[in-house]
C-alpha positions in Angstrom: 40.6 -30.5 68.5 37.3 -29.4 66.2 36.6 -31.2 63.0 37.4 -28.2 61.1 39.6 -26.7 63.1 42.5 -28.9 62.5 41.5 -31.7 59.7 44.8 -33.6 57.6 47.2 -30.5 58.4 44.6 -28.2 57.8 44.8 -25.2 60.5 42.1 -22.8 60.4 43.7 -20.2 62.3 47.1 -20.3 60.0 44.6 -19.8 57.2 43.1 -17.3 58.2 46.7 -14.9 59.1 47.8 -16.2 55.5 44.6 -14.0 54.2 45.4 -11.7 55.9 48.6 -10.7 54.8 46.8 -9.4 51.7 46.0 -5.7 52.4 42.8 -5.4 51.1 41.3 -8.7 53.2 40.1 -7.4 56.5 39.3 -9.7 59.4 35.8 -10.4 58.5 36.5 -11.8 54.7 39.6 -12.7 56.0 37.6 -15.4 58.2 34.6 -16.2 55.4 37.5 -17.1 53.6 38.7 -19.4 56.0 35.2 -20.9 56.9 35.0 -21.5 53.2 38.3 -22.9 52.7 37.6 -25.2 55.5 34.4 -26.6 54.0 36.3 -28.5 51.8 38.7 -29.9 54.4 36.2 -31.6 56.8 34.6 -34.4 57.1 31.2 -33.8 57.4 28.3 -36.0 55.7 25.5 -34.1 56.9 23.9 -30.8 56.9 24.0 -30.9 60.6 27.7 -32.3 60.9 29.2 -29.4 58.3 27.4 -26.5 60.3 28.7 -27.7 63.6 32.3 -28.2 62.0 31.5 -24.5 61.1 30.5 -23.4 64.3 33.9 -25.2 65.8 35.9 -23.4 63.2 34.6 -20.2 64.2 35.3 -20.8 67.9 38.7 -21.8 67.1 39.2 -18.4 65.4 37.8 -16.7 68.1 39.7 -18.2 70.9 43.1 -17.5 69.3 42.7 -13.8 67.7 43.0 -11.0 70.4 40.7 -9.1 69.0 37.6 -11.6 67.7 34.8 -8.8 66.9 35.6 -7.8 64.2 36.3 -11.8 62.4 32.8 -12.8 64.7 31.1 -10.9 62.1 32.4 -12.5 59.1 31.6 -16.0 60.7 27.9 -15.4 61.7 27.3 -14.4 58.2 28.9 -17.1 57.0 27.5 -19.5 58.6 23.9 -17.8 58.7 24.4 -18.2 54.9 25.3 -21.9 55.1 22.7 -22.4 57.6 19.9 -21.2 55.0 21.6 -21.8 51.6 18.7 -23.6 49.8 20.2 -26.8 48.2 18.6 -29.2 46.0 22.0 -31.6 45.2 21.6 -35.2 46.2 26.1 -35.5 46.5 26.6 -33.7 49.2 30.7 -32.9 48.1 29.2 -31.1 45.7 27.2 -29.4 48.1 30.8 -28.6 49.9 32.2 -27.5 46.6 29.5 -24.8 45.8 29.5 -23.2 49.4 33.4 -22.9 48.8 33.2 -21.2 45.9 30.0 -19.1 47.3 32.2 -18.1 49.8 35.2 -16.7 47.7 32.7 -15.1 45.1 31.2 -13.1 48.2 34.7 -12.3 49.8 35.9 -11.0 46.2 32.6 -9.1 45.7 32.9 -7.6 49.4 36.3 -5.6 48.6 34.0 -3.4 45.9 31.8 -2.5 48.8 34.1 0.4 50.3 34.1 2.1 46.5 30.1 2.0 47.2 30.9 3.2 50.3 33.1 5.8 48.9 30.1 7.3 46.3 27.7 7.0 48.9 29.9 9.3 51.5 30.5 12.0 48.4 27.6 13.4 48.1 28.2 14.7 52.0 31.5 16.4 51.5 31.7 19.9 50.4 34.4 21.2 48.5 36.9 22.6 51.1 36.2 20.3 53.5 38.2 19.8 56.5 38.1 16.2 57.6 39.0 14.7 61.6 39.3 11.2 61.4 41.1 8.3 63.6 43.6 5.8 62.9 43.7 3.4 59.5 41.0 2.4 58.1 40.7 0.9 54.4 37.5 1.9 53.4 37.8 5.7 54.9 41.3 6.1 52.8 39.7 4.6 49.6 36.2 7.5 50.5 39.3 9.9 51.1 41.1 9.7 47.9 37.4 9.2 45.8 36.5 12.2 47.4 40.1 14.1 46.7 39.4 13.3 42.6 36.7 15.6 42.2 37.2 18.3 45.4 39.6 20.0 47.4 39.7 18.2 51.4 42.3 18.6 54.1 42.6 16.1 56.8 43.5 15.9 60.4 44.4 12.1 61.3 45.2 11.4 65.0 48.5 9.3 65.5 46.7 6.5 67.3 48.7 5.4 69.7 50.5 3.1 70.8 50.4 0.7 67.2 50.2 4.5 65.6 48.4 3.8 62.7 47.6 7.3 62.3 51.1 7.3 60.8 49.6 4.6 58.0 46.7 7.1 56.9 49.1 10.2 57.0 51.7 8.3 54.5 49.0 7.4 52.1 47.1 10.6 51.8 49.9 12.6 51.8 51.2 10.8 48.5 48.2 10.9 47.2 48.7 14.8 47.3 45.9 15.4 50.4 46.8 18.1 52.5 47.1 16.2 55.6 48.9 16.7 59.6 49.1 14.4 62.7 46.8 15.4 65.7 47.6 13.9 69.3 45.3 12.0 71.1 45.0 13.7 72.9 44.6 17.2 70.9 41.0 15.8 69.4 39.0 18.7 71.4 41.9 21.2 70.5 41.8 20.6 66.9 37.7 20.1 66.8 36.1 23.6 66.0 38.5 23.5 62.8 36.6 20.3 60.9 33.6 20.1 60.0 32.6 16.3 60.3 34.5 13.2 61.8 34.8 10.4 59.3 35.5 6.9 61.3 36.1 3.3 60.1 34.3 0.4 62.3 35.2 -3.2 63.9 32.0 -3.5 64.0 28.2 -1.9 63.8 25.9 -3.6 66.5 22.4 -4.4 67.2 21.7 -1.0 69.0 23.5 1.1 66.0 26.4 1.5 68.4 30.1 0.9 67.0 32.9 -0.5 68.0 36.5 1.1 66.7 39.5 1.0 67.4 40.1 3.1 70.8 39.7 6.7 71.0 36.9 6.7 68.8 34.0 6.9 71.2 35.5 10.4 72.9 36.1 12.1 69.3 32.5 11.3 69.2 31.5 12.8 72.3 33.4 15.9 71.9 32.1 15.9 68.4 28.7 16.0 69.8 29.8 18.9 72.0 31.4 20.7 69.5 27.9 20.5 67.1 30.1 18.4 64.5 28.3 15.6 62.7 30.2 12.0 63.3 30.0 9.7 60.3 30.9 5.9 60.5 32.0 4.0 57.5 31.3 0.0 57.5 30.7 -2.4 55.2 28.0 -5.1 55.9 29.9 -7.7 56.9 30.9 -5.7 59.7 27.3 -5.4 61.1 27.5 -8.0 64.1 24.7 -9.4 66.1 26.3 -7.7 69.9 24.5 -5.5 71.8 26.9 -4.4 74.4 26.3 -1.5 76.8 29.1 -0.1 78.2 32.6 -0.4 77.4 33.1 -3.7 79.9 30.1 -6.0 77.8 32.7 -6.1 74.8 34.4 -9.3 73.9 37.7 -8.0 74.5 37.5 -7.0 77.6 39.0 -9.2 80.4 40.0 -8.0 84.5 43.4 -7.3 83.1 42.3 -4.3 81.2 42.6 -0.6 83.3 43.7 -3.2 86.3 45.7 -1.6 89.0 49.4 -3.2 89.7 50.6 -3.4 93.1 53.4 -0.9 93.6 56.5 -1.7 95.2 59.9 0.6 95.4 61.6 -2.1 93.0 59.1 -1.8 90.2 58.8 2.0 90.9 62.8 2.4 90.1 62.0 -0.2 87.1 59.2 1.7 85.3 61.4 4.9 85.7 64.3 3.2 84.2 62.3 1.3 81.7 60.9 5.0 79.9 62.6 5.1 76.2 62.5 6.7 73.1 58.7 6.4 71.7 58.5 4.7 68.6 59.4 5.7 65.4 55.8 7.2 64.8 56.9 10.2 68.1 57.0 13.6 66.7 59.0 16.5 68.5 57.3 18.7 70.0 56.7 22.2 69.3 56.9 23.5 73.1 58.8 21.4 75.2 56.2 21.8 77.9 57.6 19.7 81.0 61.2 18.9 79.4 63.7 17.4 81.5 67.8 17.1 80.9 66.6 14.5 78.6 65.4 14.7 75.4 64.3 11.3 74.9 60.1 11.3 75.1 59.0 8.7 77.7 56.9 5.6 76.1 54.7 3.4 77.6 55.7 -0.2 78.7 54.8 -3.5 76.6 52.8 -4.1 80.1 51.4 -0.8 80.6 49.9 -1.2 76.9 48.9 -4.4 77.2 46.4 -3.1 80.5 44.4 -0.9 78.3 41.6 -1.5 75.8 42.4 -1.9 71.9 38.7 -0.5 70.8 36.1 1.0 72.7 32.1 1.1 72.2 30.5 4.4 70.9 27.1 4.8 71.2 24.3 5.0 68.7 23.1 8.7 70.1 26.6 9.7 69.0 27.0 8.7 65.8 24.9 11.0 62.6 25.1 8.4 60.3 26.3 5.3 59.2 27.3 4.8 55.6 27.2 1.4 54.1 27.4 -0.7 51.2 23.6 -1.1 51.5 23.2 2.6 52.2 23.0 5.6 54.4 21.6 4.5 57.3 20.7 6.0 60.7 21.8 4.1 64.2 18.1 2.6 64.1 17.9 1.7 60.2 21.6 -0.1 61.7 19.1 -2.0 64.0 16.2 -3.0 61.3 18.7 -4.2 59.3 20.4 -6.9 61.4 17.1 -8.1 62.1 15.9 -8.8 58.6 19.8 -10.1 57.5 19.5 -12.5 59.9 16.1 -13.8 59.6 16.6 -15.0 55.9 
């Protein structure tokens, strides 16, 4: 076991799902947070020792999330800050000490950044706007509700399945008093020539401007290119992660499991048919009954049928308009310019 990882009772992991049980703590502070609460717990003398401890910590995180990307991002720029913080104290614990508290200030600081965010994304929504977007996503709800202060929007949110989070979004617009309905999945290219932009969250913004959300987002970008309907991504900094992936099977979460075929046999044939149930409580009825059997019940996926499919997917840089971000509007390329100055001090 790392230094850092597990030092006196101190589990880095543990830490970092207690963080995250606050609502407003996404994966990335979540983890900076963790990183920095660590600090404090290890051992290190050195320079060199506490940045390997960090390094460790971060793996450790990695290797026990299911879906790192997103808390990656939060580590390298921890750790990048560490790495060049410019220190002048001969007591190195009070070296330790000041990084902590660097660390919270910059967590607390970072939940501002999606009301920057929100300002910033104003100035491109129109007064009757109708708005597609996908899933949950903190900082597209609070540009949502900024934006429903001052104009009149209605929003199409897609159920998200199979966690449907699209539910989450629908429940908090709607008592916020935004005109809002549930789209399918797999209704996005029925639904598109009604909008008139897509507004997405992000895991993560990579090197090449591409970005990485949760599933479904990179085809309601490519119909929105098809449709002539400008798709803009939401992301804090923190989000912006040094991975340039280039297809859906170079991201981190990908494994031979995922879109694997099973080998079918009669027995497992009569199971899967016996194992169809109610969907979740986030099903809707349906308006046509297209299909409908003697039963009424809506067939769901199995536990191992979701578990063989991706949780995000890569869009690509040509398909994105613009990204909006606490440190501006910035194009797929100004995405790329950044990085490369943030992490070269």
């Amino acid at each position: 076991m790392t230094d850092l990882a597990r030092t006196g009772g101190f589990d880095i992991y543990a830490t970092f799902q207690q963080f995250l049980q606050d609502d407003q703590i996404s994966p990335p502070l979540a983890a900076i947070l963790s990183l920095a609460e660590a600090i404090v717990n290890s051992n290190a003398g050195t320079m060199f020792e506490l940045v390997q401890a960090l390094n460790d910590g971060a793996e450790e995180l990695k290797r026990r999330s299911p879906n790192p990307i997103s808390l990656n991002a939060g580590c390298e720029l921890f750790i990048a800050f560490v790495t060049l913080f410019p220190h002048e104290s001969d007591n190195f614990a009070e070296l330790k000490k000041e990084l902590e508290q660097q660390g919270r200030k910059y967590a607390a600081e970072a939940i501002s950044f999606r009301h920057k965010i929100a300002e910033l994304a104003l100035g491109f929504i129109k007064d009757d706007s109708v708005i597609l977007t996908h899933s949950y996503s903190r900082v597209v709800l609070t540009a949502l509700l900024h934006a429903h202060k001052t104009k009149r929007i209605s929003v199409y949110v897609t159920e998200s399945r199979p966690r449907g989070l699209g539910l989450k979004t629908y429940q908090a617009l709607t008592a916020a008093g935004i005109p809002c309905s549930v789209v399918l999945d797999s209704a996005v290219a029925y639904v598109m020539d009604r909008v008139d932009f897509v507004l997405v969250g992000s895991e993560a913004v990579v090197e090449s401007g591409g970005l990485i959300n949760y599933v479904g987002s990179n085809q309601m970008a490519i119909i929105a290119k098809a449709a002539n309907k400008p798709f803009y991504a939401l992301a804090e900094s923190y989000k912006f992660h040094r991975l340039f992936p280039l297809s859906q099977y170079d991201l981190p979460t990908h494994n031979p499991n995922i879109l694997s075929f099973a080998t079918p046999t009669a027995r497992s044939a009569g199971q899967d048919g016996a194992s169809a149930t109610a969907a979740p409580e986030a099903n809707t009825q349906s308006s046509a009954n297209v299909g409908n059997t003697s039963s009424s019940a809506e067939r769901a996926m199995t536990q191992d049928q979701i578990a063989k499919n991706p949780g995000v997917d890569y869009t690509r840089p040509d398909l994105i308009s613009l990204v909006f971000s606490d440190v501006g509007i910035l194009t797929p390329e100004g995405v790329s310019q950044y990085l490369v100055g943030m992490f070269a001090g």
